[in-house]
DSSP file (Angstrom, degrees, kcal/mol; ACC not computed):
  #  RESIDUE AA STRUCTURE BP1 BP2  ACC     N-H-->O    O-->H-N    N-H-->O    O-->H-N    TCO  KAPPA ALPHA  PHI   PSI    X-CA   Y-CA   Z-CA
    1    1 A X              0   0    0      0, 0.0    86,-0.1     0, 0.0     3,-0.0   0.000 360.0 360.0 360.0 128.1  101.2  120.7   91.6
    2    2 A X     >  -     0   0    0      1,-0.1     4,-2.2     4,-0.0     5,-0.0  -0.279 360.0-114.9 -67.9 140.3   99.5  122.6   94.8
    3    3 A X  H  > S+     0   0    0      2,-0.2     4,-4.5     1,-0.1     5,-0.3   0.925 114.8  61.1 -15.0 -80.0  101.9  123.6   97.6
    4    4 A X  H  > S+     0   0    0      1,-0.2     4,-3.6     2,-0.2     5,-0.3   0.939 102.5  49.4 -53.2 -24.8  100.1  121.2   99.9
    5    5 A X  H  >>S+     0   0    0      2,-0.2     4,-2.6     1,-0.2     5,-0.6   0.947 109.4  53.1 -81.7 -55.4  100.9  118.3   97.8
    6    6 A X  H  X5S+     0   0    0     -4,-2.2     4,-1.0     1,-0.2     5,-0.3   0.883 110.6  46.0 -33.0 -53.1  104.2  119.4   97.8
    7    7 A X  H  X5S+     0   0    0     -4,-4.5     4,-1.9     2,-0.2     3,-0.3   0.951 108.2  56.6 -50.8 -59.9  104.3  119.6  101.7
    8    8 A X  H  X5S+     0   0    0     -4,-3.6     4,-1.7    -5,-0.3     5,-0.2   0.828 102.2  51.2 -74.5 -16.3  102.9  116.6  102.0
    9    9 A X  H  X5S+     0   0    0     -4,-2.6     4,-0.8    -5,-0.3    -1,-0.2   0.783 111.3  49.3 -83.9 -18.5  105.4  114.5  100.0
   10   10 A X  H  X<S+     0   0    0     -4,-1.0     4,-3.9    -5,-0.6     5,-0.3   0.836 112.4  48.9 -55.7 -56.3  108.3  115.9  101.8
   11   11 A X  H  X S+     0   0    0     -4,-1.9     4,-2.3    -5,-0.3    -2,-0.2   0.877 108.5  52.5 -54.8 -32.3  106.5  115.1  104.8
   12   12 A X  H  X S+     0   0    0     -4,-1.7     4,-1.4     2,-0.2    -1,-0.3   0.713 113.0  45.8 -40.9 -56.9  105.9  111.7  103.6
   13   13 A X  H  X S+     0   0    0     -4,-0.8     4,-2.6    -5,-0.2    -2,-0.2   0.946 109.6  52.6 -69.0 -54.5  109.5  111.4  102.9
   14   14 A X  H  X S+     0   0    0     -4,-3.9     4,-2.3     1,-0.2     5,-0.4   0.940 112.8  47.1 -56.0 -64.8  110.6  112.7  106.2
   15   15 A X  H  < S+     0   0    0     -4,-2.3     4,-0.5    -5,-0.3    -1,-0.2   0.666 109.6  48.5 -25.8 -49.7  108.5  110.4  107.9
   16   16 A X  H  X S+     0   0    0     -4,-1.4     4,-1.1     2,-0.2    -1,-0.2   0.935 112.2  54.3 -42.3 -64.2  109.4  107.5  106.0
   17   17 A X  H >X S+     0   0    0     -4,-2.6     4,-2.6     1,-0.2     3,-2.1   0.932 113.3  39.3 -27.0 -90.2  112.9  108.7  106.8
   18   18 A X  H 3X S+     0   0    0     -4,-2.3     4,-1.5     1,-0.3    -1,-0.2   0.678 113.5  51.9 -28.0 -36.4  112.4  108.8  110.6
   19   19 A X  H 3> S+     0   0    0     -4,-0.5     4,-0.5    -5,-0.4    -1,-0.3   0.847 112.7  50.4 -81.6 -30.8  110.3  105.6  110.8
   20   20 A X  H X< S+     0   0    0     -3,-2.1     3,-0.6    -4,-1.1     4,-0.5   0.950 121.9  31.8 -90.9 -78.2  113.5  103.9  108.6
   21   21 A X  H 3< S+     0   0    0     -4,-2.6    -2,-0.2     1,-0.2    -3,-0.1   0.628  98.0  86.5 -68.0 -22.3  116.2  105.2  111.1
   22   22 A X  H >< S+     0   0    0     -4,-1.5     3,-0.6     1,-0.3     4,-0.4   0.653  88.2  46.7 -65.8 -44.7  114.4  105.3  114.3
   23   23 A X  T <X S+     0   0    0     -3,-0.6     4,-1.6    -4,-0.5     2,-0.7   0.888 112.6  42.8-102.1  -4.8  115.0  101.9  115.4
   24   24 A X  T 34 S+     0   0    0     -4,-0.5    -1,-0.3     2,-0.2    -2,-0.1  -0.500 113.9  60.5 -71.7  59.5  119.0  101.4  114.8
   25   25 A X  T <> S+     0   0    0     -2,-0.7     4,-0.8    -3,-0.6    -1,-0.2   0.125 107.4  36.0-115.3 -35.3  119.1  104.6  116.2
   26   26 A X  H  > S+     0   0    0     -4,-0.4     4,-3.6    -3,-0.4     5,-0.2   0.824 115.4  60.4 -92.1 -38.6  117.5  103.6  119.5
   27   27 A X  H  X S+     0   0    0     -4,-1.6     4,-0.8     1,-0.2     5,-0.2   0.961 108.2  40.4 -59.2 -54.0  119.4  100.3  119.2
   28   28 A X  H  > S+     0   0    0      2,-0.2     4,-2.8     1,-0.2     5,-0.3   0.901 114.3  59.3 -61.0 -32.0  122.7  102.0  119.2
   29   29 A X  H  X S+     0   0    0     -4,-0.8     4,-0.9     1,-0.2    -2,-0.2   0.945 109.2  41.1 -28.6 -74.5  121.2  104.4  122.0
   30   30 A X  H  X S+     0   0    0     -4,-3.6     4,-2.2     2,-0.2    -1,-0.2   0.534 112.2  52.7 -69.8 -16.7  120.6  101.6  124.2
   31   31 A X  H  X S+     0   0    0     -4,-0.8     4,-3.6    -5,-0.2     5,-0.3   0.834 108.6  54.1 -95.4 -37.6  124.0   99.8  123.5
   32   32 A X  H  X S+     0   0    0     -4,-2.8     4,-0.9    -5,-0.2    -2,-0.2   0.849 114.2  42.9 -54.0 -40.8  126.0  103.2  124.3
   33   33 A X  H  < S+     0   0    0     -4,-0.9     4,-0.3    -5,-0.3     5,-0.3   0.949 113.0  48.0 -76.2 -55.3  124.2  103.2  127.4
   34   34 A X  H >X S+     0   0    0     -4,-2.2     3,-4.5     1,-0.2     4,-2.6   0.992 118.0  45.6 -54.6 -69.9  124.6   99.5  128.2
   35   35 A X  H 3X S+     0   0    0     -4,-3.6     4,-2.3     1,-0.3     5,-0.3   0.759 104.2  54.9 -37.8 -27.5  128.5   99.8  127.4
   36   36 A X  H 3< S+     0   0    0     -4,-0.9    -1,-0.3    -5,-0.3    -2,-0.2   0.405 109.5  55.2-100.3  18.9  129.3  102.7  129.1
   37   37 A X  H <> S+     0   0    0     -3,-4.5     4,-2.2    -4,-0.3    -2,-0.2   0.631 104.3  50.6 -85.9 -38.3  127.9  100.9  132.0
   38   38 A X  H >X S+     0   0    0     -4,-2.6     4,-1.4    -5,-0.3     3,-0.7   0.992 115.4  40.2 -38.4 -87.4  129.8   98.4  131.6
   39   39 A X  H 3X S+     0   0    0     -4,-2.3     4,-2.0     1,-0.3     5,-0.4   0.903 108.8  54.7 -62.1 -52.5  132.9  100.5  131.4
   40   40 A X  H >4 S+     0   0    0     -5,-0.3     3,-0.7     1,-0.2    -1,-0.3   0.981 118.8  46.5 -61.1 -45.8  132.3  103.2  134.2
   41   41 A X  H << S+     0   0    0     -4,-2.2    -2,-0.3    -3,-0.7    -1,-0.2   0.818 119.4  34.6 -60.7 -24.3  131.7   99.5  136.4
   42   42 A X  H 3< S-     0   0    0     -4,-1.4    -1,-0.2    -3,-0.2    -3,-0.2   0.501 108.3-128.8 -90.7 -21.3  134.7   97.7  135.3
   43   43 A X    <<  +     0   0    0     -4,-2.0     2,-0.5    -3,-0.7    -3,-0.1   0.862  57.3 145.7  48.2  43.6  136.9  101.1  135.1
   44   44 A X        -     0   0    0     -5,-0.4    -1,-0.2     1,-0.1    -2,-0.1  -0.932  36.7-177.1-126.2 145.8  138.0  100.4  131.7
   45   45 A X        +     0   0    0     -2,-0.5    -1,-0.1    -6,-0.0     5,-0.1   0.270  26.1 146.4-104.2  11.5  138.7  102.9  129.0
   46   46 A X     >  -     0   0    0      1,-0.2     4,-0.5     3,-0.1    -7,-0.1  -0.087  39.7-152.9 -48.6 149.0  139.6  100.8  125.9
   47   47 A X  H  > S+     0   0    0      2,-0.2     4,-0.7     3,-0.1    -1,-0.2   0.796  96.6  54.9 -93.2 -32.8  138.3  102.7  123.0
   48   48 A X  H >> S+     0   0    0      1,-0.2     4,-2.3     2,-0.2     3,-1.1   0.987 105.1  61.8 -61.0 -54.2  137.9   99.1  120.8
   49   49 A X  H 3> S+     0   0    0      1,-0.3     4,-0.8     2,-0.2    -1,-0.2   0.852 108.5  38.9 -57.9 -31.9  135.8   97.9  123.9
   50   50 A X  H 3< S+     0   0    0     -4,-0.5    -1,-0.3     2,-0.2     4,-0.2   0.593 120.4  38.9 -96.4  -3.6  133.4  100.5  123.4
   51   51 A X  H XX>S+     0   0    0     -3,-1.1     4,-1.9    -4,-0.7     3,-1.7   0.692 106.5  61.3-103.8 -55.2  133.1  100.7  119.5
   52   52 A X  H 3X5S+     0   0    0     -4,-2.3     4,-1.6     1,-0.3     3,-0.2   0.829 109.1  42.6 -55.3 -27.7  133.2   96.8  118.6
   53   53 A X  H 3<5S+     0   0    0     -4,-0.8    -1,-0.3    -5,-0.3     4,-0.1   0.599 112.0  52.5-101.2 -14.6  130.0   95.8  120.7
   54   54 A X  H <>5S+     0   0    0     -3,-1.7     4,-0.9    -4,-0.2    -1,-0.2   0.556 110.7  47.9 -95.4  -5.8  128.1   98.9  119.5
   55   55 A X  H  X5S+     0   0    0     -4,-1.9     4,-3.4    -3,-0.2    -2,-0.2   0.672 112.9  53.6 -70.2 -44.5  129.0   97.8  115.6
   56   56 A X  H  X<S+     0   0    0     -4,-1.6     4,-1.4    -5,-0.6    -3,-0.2   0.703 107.7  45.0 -63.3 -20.1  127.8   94.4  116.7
   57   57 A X  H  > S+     0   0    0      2,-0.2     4,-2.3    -4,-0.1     5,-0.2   0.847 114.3  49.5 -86.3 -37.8  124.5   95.7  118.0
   58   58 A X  H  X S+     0   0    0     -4,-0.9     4,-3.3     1,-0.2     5,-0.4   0.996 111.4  50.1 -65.4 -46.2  124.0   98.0  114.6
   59   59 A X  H  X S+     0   0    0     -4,-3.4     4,-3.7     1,-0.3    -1,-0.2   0.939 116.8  42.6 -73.2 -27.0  124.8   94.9  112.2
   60   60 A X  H  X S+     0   0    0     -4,-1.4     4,-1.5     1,-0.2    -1,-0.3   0.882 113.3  50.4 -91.4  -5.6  122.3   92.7  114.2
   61   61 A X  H  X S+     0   0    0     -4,-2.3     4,-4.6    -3,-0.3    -2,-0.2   0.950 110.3  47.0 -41.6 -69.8  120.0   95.1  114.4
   62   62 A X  H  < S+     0   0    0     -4,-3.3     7,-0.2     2,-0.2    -2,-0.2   0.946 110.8  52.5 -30.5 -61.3  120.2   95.8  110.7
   63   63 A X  H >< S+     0   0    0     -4,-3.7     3,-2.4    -5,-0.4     4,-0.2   0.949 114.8  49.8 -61.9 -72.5  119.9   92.1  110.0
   64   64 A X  H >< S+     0   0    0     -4,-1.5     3,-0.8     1,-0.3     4,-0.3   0.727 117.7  29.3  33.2 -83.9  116.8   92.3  112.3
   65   65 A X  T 3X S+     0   0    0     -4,-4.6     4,-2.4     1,-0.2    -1,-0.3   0.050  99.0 101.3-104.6  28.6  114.7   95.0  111.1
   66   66 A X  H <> S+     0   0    0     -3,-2.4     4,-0.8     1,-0.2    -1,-0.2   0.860  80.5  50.7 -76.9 -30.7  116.1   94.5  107.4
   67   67 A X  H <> S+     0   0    0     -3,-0.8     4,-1.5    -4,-0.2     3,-0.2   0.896 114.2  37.8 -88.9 -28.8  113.4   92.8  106.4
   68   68 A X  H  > S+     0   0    0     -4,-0.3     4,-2.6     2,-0.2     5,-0.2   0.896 105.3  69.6 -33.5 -62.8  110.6   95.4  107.6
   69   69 A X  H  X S+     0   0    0     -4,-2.4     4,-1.2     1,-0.2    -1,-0.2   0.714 111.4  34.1 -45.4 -25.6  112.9   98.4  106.6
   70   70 A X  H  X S+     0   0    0     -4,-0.8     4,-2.9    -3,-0.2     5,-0.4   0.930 108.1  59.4 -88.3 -35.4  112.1   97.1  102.8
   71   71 A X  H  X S+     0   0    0     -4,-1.5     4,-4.0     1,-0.2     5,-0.2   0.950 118.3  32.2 -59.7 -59.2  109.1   96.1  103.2
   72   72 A X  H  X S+     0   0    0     -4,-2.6     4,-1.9     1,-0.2    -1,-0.2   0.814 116.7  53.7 -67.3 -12.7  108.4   99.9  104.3
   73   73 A X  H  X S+     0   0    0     -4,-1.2     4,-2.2    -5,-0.2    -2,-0.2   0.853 111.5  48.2 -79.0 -41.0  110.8  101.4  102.1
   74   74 A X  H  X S+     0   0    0     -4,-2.9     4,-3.7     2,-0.2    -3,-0.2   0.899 113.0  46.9 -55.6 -51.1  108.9   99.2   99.0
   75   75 A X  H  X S+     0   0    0     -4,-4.0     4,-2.7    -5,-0.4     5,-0.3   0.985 118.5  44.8 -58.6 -53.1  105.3  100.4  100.1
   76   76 A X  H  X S+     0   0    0     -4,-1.9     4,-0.8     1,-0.2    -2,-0.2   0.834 112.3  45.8  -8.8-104.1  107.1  104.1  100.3
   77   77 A X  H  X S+     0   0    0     -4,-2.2     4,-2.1     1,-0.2     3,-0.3   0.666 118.8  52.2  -6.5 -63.8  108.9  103.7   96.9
   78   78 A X  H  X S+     0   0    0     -4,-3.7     4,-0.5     1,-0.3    -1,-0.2   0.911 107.0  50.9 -25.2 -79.9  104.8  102.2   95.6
   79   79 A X  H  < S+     0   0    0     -4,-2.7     4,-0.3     2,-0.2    -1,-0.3   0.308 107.8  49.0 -79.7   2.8  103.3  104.7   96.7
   80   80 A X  H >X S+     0   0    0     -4,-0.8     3,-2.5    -5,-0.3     4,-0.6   0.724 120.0  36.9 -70.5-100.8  105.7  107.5   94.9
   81   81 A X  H 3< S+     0   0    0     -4,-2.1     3,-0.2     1,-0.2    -2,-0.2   0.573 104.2  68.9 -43.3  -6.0  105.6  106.0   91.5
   82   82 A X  T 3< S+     0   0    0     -4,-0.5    -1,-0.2    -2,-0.5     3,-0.2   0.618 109.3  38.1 -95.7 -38.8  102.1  105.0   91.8
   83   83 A X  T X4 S+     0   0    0     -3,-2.5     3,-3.1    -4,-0.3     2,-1.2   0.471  79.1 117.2 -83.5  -1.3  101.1  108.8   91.7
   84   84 A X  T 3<  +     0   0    0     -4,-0.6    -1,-0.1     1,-0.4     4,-0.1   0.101  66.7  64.3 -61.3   8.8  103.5  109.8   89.3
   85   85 A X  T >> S+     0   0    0     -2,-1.2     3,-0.7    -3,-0.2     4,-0.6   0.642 100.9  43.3-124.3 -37.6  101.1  110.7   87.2
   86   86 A X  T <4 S+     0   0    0     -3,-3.1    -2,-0.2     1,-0.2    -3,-0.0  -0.010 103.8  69.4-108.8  43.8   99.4  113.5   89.2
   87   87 A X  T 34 S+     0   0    0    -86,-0.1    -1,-0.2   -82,-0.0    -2,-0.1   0.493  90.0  63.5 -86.7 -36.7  102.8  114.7   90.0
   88   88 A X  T <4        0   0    0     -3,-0.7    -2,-0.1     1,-0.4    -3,-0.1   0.815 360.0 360.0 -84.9 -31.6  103.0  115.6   86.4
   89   89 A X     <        0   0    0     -4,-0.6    -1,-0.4     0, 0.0    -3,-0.1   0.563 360.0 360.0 -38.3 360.0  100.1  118.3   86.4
């Protein structure tokens, strides 16, 4: 196995990675933003107010994009074992 092939299945991976995480990432992003607008208007500091609605936002997020994330995570997954054979060189 070349170097470059090596590179590129990391990169592959990373990508994957990134692509995987990218949108709960942005979801919690945006729900940290929304809350702590909330709270700087309202002038409240509860620490529960500001965690339980950004927990709510990851799990329907999650539920959301669950079925995509497999869908890429399968093609991923394919396209690994599908070469596995001129990994072995």
């Amino acid at each position: 196995m070349t170097p470059e092939a090596v590179v590129q299945i990391i990169r592959e991976c990373l990508m994957t990675t990134f692509w995987l995480a990218a949108p709960l990432l942005a979801i919690g992003f945006i729900a940290g933003i929304v809350i702590s607008l909330i709270q700087i208007a309202t002038s409240m500091q509860d620490t529960a107010f500001s965690t339980v609605p950004r927990l709510i936002a990851f799990l329907l997020g999650l539920l959301i994009m669950m079925p995509w994330m497999l869908k890429k995570l399968c093609a991923y997954a394919a396209m690994i074992l599908g070469d596995l054979g001129r990994y072995a060189h």
